[in-house]
N, CA and C atoms of all chains as a GROMACS GRO file, in nm:
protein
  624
    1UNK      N    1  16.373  15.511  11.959
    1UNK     CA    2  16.341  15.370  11.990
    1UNK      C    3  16.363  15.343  12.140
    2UNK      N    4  16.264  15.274  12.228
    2UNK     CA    5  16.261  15.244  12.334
    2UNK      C    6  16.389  15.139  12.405
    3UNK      N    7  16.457  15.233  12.519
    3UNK     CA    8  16.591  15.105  12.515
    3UNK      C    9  16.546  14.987  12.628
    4UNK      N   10  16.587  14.898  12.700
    4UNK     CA   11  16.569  14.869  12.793
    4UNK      C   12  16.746  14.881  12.883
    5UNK      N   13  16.746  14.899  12.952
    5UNK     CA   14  16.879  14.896  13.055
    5UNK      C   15  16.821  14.788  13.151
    6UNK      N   16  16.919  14.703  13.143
    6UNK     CA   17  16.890  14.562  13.258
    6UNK      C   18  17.022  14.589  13.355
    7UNK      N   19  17.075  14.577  13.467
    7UNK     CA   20  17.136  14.594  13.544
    7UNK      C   21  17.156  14.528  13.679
    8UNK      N   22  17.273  14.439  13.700
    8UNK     CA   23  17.238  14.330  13.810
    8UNK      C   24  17.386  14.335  13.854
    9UNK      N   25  17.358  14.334  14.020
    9UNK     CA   26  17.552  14.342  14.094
    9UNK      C   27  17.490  14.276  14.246
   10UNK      N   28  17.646  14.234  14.305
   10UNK     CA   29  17.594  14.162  14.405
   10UNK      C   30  17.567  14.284  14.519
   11UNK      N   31  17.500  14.230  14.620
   11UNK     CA   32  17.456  14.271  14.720
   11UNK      C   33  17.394  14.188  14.840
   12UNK      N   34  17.422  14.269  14.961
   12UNK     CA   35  17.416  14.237  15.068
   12UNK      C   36  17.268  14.285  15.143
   13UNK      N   37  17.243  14.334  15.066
   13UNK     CA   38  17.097  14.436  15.186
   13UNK      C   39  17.101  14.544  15.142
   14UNK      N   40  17.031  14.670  15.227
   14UNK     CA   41  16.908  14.604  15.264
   14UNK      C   42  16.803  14.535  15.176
   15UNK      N   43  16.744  14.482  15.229
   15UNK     CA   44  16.652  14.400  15.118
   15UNK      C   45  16.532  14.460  15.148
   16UNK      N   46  16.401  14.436  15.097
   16UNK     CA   47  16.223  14.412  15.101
   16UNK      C   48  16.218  14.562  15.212
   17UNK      N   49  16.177  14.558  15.300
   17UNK     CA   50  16.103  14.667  15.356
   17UNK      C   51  16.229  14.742  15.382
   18UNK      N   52  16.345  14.700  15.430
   18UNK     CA   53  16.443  14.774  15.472
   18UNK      C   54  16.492  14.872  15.332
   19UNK      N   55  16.495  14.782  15.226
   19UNK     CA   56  16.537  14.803  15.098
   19UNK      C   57  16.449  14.950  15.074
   20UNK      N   58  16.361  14.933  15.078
   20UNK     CA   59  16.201  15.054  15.033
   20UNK      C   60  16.231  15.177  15.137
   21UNK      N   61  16.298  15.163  15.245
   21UNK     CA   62  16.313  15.280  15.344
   21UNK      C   63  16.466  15.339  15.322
   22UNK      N   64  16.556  15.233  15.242
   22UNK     CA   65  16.641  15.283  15.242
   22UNK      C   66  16.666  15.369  15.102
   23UNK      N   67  16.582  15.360  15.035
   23UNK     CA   68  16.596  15.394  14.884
   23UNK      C   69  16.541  15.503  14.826
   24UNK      N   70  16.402  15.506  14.909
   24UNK     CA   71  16.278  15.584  14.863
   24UNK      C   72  16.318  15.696  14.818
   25UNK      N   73  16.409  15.752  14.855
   25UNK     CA   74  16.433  15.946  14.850
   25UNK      C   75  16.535  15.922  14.710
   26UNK      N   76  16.608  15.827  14.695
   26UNK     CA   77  16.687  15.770  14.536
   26UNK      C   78  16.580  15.741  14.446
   27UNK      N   79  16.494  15.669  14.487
   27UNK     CA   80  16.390  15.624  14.383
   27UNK      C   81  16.297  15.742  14.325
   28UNK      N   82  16.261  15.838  14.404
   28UNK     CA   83  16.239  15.983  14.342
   28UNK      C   84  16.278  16.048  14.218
   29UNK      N   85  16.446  16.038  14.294
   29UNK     CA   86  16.473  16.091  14.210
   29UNK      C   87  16.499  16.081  14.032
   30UNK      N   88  16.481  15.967  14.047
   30UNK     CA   89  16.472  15.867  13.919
   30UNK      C   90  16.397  15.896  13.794
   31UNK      N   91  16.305  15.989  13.871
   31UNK     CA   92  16.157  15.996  13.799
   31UNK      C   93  16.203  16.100  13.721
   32UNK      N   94  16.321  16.175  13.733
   32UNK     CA   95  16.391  16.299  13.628
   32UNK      C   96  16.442  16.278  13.590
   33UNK      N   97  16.501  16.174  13.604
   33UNK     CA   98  16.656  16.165  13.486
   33UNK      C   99  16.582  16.168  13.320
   34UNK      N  100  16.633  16.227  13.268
   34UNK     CA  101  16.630  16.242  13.105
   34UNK      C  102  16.598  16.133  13.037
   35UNK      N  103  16.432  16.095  12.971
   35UNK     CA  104  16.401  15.977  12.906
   35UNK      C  105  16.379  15.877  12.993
   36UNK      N  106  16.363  15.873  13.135
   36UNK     CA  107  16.329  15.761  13.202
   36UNK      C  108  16.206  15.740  13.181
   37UNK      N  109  16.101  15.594  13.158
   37UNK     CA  110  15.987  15.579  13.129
   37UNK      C  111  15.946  15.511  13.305
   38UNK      N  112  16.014  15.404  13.279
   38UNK     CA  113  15.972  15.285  13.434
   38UNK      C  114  16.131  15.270  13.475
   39UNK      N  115  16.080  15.193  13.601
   39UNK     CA  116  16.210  15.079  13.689
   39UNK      C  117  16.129  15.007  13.708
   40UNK      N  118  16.164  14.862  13.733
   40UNK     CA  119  16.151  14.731  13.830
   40UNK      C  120  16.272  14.739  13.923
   41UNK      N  121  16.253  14.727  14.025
   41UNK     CA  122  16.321  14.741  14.116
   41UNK      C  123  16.358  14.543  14.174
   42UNK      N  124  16.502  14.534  14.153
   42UNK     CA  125  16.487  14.335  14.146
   42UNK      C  126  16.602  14.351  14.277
   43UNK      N  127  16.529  14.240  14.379
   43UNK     CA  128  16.616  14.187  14.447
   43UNK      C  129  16.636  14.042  14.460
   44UNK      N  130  16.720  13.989  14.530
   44UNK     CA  131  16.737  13.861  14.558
   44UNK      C  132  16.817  13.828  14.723
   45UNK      N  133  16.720  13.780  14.838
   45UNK     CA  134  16.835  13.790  14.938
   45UNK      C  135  16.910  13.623  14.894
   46UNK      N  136  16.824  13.557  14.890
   46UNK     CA  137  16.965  13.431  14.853
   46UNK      C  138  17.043  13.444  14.786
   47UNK      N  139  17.051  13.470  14.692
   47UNK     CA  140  17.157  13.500  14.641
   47UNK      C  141  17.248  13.628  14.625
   48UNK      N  142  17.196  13.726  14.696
   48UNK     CA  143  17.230  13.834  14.709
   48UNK      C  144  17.325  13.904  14.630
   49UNK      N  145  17.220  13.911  14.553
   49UNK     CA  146  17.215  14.027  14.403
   49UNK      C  147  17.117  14.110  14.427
   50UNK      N  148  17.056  14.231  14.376
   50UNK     CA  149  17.023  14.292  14.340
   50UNK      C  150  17.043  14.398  14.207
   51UNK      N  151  16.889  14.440  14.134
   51UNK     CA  152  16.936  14.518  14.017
   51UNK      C  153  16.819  14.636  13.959
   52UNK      N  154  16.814  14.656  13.883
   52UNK     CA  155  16.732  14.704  13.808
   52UNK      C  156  16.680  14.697  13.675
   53UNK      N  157  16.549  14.692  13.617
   53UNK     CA  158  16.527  14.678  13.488
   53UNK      C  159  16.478  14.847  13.482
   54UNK      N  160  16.526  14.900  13.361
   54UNK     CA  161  16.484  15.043  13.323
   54UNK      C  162  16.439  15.030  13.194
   55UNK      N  163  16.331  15.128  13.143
   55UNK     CA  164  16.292  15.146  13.046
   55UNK      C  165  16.318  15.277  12.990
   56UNK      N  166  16.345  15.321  12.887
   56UNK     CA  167  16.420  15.473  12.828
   56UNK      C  168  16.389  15.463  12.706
   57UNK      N  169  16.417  15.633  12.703
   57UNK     CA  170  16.299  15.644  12.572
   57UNK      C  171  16.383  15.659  12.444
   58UNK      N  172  16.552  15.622  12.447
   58UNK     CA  173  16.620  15.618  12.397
   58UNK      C  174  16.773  15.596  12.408
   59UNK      N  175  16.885  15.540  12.323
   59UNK     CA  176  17.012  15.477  12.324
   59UNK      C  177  17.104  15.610  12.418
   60UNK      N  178  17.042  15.746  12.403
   60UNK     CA  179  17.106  15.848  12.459
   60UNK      C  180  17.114  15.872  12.612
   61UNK      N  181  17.041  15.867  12.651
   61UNK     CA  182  16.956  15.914  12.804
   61UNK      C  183  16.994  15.773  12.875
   62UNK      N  184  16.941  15.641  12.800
   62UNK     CA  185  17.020  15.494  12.870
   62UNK      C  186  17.117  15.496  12.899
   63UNK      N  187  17.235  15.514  12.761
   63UNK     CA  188  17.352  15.523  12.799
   63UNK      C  189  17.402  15.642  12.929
   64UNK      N  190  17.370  15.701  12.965
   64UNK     CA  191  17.423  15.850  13.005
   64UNK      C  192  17.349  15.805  13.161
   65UNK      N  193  17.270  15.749  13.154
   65UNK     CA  194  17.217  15.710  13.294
   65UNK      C  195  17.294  15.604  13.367
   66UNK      N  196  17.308  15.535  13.292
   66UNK     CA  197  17.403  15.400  13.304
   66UNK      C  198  17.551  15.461  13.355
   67UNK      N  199  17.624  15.557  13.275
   67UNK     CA  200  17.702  15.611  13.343
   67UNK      C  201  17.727  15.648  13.463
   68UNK      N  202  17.605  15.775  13.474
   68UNK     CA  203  17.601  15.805  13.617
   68UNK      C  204  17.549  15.696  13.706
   69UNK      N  205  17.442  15.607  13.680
   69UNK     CA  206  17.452  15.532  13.798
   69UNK      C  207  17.543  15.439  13.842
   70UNK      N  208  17.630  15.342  13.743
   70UNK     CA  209  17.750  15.321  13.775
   70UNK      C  210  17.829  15.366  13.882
   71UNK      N  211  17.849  15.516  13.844
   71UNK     CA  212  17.977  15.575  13.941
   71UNK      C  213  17.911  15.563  14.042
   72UNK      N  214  17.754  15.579  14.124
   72UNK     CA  215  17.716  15.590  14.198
   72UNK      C  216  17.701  15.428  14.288
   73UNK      N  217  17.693  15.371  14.217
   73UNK     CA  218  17.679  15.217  14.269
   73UNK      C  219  17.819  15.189  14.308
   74UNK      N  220  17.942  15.279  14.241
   74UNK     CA  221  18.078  15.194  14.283
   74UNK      C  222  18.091  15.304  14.409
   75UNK      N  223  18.012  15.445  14.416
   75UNK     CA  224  18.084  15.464  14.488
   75UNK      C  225  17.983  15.459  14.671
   76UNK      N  226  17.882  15.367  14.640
   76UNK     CA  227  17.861  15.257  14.763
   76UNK      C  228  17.933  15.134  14.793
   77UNK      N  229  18.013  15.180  14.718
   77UNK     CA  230  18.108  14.990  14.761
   77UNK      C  231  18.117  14.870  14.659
   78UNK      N  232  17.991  14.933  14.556
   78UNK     CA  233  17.960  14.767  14.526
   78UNK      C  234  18.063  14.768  14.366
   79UNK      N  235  18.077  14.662  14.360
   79UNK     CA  236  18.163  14.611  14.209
   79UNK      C  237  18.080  14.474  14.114
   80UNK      N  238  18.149  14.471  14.059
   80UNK     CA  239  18.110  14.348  13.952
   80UNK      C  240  17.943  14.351  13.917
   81UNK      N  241  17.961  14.510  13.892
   81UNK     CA  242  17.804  14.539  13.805
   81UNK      C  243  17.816  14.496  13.660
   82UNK      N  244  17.710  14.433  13.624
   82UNK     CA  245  17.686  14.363  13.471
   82UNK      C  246  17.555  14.473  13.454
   83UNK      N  247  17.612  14.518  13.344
   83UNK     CA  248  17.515  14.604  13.260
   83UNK      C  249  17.455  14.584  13.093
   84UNK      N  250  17.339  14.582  13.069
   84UNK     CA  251  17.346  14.575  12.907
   84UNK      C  252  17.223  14.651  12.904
   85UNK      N  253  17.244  14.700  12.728
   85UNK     CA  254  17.162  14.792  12.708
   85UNK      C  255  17.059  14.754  12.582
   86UNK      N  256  16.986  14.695  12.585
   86UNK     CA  257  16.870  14.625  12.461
   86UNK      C  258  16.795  14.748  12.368
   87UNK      N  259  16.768  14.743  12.285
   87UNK     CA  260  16.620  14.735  12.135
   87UNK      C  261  16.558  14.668  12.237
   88UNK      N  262  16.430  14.726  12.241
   88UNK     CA  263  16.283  14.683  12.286
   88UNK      C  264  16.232  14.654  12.120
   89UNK      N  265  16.201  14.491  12.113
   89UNK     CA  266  16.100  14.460  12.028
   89UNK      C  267  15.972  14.481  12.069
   90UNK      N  268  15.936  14.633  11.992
   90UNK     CA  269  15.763  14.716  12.037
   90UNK      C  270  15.652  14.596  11.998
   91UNK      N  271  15.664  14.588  11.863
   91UNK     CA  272  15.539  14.490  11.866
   91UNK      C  273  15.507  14.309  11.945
   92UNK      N  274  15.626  14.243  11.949
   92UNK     CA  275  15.603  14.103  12.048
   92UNK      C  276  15.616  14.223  12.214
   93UNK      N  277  15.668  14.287  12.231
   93UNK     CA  278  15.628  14.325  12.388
   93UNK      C  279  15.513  14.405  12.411
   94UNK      N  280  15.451  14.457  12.304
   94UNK     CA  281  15.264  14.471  12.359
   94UNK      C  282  15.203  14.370  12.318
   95UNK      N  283  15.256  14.266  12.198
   95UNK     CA  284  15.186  14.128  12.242
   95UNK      C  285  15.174  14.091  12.336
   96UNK      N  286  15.282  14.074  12.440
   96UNK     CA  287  15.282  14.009  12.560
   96UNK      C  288  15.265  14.116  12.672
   97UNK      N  289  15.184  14.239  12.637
   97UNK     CA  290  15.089  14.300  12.723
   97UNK      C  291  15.218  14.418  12.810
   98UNK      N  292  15.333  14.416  12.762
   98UNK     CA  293  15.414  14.515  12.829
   98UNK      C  294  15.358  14.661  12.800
   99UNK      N  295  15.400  14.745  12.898
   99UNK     CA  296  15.371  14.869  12.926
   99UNK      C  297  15.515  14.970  12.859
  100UNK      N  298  15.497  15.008  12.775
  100UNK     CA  299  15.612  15.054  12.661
  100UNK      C  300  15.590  15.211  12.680
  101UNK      N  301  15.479  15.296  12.728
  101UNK     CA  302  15.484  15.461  12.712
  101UNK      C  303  15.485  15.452  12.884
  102UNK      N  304  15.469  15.629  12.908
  102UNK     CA  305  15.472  15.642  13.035
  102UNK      C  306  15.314  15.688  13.081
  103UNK      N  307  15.336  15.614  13.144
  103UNK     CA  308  15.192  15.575  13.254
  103UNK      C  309  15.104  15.724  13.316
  104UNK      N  310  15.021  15.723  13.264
  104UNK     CA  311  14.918  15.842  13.283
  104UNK      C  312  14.873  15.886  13.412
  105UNK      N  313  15.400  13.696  14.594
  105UNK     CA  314  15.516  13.772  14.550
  105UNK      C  315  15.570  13.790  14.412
  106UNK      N  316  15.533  13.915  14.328
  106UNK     CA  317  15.594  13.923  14.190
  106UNK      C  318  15.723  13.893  14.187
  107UNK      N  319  15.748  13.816  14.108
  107UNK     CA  320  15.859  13.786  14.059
  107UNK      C  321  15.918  13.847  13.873
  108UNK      N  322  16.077  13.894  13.858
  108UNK     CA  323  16.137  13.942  13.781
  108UNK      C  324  16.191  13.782  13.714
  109UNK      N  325  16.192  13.741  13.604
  109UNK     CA  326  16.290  13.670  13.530
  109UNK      C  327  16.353  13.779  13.408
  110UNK      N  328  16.466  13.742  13.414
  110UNK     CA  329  16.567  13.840  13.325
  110UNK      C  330  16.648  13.714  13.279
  111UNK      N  331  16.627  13.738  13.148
  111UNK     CA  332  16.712  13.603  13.057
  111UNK      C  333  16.785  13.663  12.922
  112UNK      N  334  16.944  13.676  12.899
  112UNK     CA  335  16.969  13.685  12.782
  112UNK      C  336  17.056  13.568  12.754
  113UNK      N  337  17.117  13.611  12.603
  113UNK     CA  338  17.160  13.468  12.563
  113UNK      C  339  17.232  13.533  12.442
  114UNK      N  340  17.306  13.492  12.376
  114UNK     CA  341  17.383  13.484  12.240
  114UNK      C  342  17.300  13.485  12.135
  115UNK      N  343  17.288  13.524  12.011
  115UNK     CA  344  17.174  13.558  11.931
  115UNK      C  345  17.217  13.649  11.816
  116UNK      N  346  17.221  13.568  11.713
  116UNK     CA  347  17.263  13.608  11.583
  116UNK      C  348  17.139  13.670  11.466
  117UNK      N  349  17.035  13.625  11.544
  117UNK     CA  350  16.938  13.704  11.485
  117UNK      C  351  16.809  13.600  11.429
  118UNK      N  352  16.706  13.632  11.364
  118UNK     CA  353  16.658  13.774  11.310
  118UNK      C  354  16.610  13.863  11.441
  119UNK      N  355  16.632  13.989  11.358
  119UNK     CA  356  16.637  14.104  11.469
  119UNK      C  357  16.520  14.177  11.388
  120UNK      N  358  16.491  14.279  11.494
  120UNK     CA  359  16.403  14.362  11.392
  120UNK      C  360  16.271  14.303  11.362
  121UNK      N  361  16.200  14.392  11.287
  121UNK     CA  362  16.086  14.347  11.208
  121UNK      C  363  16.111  14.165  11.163
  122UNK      N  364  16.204  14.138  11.138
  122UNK     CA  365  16.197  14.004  11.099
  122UNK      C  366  16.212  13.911  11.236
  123UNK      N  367  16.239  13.952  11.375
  123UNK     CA  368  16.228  13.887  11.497
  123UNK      C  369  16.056  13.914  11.506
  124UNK      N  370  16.012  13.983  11.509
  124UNK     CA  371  15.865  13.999  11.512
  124UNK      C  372  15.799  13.892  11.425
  125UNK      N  373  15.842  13.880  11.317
  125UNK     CA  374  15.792  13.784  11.185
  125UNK      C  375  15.833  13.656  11.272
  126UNK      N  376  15.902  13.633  11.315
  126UNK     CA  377  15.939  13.509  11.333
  126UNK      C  378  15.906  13.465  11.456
  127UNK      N  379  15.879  13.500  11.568
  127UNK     CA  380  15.838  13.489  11.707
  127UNK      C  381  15.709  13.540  11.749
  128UNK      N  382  15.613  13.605  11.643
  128UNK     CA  383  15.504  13.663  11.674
  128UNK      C  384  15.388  13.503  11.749
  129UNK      N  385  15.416  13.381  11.658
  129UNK     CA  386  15.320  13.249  11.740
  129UNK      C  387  15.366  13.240  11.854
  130UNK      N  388  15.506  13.221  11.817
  130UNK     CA  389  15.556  13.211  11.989
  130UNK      C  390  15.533  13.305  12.149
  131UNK      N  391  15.519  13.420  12.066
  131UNK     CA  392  15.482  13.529  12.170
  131UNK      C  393  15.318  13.544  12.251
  132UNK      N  394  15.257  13.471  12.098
  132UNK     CA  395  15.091  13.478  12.158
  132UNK      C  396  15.084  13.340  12.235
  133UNK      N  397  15.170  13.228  12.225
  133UNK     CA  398  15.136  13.139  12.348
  133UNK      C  399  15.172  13.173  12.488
  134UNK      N  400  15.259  13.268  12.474
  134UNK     CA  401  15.400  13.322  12.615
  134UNK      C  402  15.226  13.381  12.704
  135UNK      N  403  15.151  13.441  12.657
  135UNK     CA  404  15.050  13.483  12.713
  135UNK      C  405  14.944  13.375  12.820
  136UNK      N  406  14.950  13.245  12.759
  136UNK     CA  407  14.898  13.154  12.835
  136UNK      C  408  14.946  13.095  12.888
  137UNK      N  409  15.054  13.107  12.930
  137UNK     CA  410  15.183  13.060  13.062
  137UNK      C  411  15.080  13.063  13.174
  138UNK      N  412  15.087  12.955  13.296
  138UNK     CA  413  15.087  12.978  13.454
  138UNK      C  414  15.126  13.111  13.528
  139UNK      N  415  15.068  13.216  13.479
  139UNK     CA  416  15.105  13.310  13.589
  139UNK      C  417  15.176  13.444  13.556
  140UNK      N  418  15.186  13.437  13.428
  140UNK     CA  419  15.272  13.512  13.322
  140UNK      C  420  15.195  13.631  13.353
  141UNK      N  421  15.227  13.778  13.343
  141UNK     CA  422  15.209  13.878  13.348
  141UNK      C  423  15.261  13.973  13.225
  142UNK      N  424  15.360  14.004  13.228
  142UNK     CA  425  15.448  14.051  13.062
  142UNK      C  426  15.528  14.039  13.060
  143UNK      N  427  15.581  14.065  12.925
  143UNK     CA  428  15.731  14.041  12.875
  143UNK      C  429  15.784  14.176  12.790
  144UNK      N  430  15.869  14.205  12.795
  144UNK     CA  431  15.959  14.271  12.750
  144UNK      C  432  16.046  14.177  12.655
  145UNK      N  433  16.047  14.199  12.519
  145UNK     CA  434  16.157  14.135  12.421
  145UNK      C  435  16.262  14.219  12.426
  146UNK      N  436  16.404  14.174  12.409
  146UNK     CA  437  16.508  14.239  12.417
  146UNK      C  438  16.582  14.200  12.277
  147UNK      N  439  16.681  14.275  12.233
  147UNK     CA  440  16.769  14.232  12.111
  147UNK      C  441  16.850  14.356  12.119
  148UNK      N  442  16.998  14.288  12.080
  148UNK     CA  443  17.109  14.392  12.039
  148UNK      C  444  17.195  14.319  11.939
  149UNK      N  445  17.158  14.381  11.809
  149UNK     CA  446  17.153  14.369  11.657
  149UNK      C  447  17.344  14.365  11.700
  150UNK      N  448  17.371  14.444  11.779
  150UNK     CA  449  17.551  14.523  11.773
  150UNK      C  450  17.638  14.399  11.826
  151UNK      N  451  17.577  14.373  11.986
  151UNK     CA  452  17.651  14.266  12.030
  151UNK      C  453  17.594  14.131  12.015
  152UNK      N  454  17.523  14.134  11.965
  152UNK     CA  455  17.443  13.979  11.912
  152UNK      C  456  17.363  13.888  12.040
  153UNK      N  457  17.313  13.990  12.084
  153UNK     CA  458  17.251  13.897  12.202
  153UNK      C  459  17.101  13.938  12.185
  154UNK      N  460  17.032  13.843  12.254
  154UNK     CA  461  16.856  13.916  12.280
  154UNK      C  462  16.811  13.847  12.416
  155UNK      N  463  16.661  13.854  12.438
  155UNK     CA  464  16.639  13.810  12.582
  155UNK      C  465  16.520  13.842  12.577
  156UNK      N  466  16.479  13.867  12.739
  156UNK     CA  467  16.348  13.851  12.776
  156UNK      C  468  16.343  13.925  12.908
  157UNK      N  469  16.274  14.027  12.953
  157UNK     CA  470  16.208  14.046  13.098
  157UNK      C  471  16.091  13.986  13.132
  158UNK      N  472  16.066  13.936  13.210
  158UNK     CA  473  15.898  13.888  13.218
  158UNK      C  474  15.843  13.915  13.397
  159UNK      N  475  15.761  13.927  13.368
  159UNK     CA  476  15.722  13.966  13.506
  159UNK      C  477  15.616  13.832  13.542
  160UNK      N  478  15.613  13.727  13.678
  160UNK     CA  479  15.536  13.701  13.686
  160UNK      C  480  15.428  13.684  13.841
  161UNK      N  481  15.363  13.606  13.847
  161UNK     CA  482  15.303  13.659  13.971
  161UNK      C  483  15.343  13.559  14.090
  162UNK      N  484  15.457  13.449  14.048
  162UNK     CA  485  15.493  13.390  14.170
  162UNK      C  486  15.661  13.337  14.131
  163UNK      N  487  15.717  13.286  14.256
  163UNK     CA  488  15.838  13.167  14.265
  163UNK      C  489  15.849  13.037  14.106
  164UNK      N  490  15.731  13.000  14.167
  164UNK     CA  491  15.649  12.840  14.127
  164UNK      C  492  15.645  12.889  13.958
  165UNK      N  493  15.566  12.947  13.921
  165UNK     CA  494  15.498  13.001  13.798
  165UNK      C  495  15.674  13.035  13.740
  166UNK      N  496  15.768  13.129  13.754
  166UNK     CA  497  15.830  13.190  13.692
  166UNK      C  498  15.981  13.068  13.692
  167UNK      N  499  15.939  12.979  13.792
  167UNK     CA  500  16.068  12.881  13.782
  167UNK      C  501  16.040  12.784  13.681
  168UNK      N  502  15.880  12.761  13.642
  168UNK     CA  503  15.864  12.631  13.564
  168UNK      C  504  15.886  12.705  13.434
  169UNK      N  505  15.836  12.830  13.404
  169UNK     CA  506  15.878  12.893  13.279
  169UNK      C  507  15.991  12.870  13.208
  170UNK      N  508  16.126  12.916  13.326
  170UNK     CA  509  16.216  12.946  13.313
  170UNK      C  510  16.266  12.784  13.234
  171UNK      N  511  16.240  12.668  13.309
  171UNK     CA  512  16.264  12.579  13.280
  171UNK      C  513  16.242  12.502  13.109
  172UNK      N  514  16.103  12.564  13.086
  172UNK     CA  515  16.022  12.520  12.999
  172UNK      C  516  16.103  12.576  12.868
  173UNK      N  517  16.143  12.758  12.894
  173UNK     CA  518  16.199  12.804  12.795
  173UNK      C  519  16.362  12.770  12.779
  174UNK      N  520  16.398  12.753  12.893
  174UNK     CA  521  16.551  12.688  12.860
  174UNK      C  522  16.585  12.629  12.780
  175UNK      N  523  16.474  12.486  12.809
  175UNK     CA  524  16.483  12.371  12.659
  175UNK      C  525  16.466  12.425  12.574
  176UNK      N  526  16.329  12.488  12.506
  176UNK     CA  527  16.266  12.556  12.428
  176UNK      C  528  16.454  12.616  12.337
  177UNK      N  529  16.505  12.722  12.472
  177UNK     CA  530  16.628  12.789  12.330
  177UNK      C  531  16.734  12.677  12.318
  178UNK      N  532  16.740  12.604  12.385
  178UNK     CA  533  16.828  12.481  12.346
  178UNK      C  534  16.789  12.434  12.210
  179UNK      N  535  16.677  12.406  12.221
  179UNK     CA  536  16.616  12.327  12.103
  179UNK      C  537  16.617  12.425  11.986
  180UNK      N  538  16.681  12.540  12.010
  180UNK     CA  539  16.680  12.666  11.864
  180UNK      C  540  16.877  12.616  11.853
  181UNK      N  541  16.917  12.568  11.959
  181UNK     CA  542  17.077  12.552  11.918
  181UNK      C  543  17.125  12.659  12.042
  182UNK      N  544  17.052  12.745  12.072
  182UNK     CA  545  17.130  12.856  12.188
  182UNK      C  546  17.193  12.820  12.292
  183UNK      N  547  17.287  12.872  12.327
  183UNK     CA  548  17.404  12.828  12.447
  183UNK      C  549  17.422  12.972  12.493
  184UNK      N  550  17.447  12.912  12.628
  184UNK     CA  551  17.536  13.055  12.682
  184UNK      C  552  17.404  13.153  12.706
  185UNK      N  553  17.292  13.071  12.826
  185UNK     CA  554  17.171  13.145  12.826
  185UNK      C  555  17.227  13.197  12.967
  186UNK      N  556  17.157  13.294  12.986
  186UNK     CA  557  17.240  13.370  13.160
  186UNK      C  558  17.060  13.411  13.220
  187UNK      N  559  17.001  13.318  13.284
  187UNK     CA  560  16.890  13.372  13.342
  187UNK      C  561  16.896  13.418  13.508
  188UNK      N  562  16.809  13.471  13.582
  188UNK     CA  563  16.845  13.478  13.688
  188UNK      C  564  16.634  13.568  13.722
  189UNK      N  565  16.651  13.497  13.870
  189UNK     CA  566  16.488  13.528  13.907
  189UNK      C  567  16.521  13.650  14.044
  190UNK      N  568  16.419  13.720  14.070
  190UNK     CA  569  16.444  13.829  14.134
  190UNK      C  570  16.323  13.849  14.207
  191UNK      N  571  16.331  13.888  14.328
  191UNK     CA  572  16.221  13.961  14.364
  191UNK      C  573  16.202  14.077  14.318
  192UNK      N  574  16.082  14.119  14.302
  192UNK     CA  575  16.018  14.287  14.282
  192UNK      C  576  15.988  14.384  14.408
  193UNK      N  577  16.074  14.466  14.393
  193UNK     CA  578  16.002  14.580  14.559
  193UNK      C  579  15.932  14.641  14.493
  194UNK      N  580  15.818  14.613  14.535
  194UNK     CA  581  15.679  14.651  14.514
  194UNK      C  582  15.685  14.787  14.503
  195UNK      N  583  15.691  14.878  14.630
  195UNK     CA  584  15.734  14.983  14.644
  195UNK      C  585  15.829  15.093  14.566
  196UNK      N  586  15.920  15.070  14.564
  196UNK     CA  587  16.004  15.117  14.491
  196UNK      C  588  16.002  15.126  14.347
  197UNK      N  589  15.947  15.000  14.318
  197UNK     CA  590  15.892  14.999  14.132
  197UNK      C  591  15.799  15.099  14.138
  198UNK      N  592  15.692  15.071  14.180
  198UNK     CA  593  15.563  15.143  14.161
  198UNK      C  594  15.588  15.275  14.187
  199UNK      N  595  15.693  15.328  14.247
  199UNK     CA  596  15.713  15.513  14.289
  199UNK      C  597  15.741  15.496  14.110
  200UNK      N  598  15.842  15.420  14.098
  200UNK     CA  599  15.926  15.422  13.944
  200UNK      C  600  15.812  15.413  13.825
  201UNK      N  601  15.725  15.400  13.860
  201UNK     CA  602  15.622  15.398  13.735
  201UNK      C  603  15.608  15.243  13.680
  202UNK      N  604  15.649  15.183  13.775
  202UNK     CA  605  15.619  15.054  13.677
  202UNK      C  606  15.446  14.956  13.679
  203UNK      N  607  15.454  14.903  13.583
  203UNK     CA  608  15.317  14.769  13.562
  203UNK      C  609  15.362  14.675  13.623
  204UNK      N  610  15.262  14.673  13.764
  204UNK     CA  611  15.316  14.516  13.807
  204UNK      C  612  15.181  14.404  13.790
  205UNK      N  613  15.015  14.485  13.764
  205UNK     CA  614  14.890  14.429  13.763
  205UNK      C  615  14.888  14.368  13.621
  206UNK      N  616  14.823  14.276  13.561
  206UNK     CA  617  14.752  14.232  13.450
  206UNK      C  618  14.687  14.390  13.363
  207UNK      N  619  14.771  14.433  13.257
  207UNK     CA  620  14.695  14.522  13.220
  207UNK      C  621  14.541  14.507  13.168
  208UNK      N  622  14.479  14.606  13.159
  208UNK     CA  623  14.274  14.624  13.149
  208UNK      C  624  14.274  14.588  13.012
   0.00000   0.00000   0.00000
């Protein structure tokens, strides 16, 4: 069953273009981790948060990602990461036109 | 500028096939929103919460939503809604595989 991992902590920067130059070679690597389908990549400079929405192709590979990225987010500095890990309701989210497999 | 809304909330249920039964009208209007792009349904049967990702295509569009559905779970009795709006790095999603267009 498809999980979703939602993931949101504060932050300072970089944001928008700086954000995309500073990330790109992380965001790669993403594309391997075990069961990853998508990211949304979420920022906010007013309020300065930033997060991620992930899609996974299961409770195993979510959880275990979530782990490791954790340690990796604390060990840039940042704290007071809020994490949760959802059931994708398949049929209302291709009602509403979501993209649930991995992209061809 | 795409915009991320990420909304969960407290949620005792129906989960499952019977959240589908029960939100399937509601889901086919979510489609004729101002600006709406998709949604992702969320639910966790364990910790009793569910939610929403939605992607949409502006500020304007994803703040009146936000508004519209607030009441909307009020009016189900829900408390303790935690939304929050985000920018999308374009970039960085899209390496990640994500849908940010109106799917075909």
């Amino acid at each position: 069953m498809y999980k979703l991992l939602q993931i949101d902590f504060p932050f300072t920067g970089p944001f928008g273009e700086e954000m995309t130059a500073a990330f790109g070679e992380l965001a790669a690597t993403i594309n391997d981790e075990p069961g990853f389908i998508w990211k949304v990549w979420t920022e906010n400079r007013t309020t300065e948060e930033a997060g991620g929405i992930y899609l996974f192709d299961g409770q195993e590979n979510a959880q275990a990602y979530l782990i490791k990225h954790t340690e990796r987010l604390e060990s840039f500095g940042i704290s007071g990461i809020k994490a949760r890990i959802f059931d994708v309701n398949e049929p209302l989210s291709l009602l509403n036109k979501a993209t649930l497999a991995v992209a061809q």
